[in-house]
C-alpha positions as CSV (number, residue, x, y, z in Angstrom):
1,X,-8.3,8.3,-9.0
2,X,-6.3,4.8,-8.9
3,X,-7.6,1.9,-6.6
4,X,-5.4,1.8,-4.2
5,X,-4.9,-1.7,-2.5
6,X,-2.5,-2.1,1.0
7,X,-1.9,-5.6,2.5
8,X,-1.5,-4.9,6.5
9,X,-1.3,-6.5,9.6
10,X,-3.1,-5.3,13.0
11,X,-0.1,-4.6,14.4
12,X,2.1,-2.8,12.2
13,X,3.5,1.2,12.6
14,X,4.5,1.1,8.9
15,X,0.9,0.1,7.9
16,X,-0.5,2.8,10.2
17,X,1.8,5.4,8.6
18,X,1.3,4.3,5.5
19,X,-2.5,4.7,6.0
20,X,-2.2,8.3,7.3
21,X,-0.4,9.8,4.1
22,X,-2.8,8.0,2.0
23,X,-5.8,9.1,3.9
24,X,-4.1,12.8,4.6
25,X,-4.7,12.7,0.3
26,X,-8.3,11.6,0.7
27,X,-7.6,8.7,-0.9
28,X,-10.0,5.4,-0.1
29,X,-7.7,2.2,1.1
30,X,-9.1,-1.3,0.4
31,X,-7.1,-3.1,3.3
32,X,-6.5,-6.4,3.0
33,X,-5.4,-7.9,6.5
34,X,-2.5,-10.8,5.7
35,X,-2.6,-11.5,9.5
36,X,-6.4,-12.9,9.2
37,X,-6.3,-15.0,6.1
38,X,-3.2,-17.1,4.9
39,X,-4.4,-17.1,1.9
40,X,-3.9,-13.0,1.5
41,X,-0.5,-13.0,2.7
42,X,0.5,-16.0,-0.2
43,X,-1.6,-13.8,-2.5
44,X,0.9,-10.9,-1.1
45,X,4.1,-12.4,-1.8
46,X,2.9,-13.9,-5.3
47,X,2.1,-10.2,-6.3
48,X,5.0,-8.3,-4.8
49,X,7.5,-11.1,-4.2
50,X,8.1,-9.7,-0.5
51,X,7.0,-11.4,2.8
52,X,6.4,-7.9,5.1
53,X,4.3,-5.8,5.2
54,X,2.5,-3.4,4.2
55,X,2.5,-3.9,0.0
56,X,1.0,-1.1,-1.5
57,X,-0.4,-1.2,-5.0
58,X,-1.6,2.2,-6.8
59,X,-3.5,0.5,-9.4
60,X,-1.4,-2.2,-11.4
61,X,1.5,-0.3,-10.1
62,X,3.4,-2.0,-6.9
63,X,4.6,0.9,-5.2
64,X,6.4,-1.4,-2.1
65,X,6.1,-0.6,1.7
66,X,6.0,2.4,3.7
67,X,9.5,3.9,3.1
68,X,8.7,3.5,-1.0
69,X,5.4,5.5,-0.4
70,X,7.0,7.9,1.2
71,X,10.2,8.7,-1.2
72,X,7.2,8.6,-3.8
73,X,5.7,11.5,-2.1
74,X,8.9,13.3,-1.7
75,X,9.8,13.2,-5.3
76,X,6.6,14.9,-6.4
77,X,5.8,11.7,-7.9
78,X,2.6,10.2,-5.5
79,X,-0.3,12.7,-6.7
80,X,0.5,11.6,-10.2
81,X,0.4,8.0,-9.6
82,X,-2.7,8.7,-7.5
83,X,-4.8,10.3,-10.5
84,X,-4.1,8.2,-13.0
85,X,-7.4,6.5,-14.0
């Protein structure tokens, strides 16, 4: 299964979705909390050249936020970016 890799704030509903569907796949999250370490959130923006969050990267793929995860999941394309290796 892909690493999976979501930059998040405390207090953010589209990172708390965005958790759920993951986690409703059994897949592991490595959070990293943008709100805690300024640092992360200019290591966000280099990455995904967006400022809000979350950012969610399936292995080297940037998938975007919460709305991009879930039109992923609706096309029938998620699982299969999930099990790549």
């Amino acid at each position: 299964m892909s690493k999976v890799q979501m930059y998040t704030t405390a207090i953010c509903p589209y990172c708390v979705a965005a958790k759920g569907l993951l986690r409703r796949k059994g897949v592991e999250i490595e959070e990293i909390r943008v709100d805690l370490d300024q640092a992360k959130r200019e290591e966000m923006m280099t990455r995904s050249n967006r400022r809000s969050v979350p950012q969610i990267f399936i292995g080297d793929t940037h998938v975007g936020g919460n709305d991009d995860l879930v039109a992923l999941d609706r096309e029938g394309k998620l699982d299969a970016l999930l099990a790549a290796p």
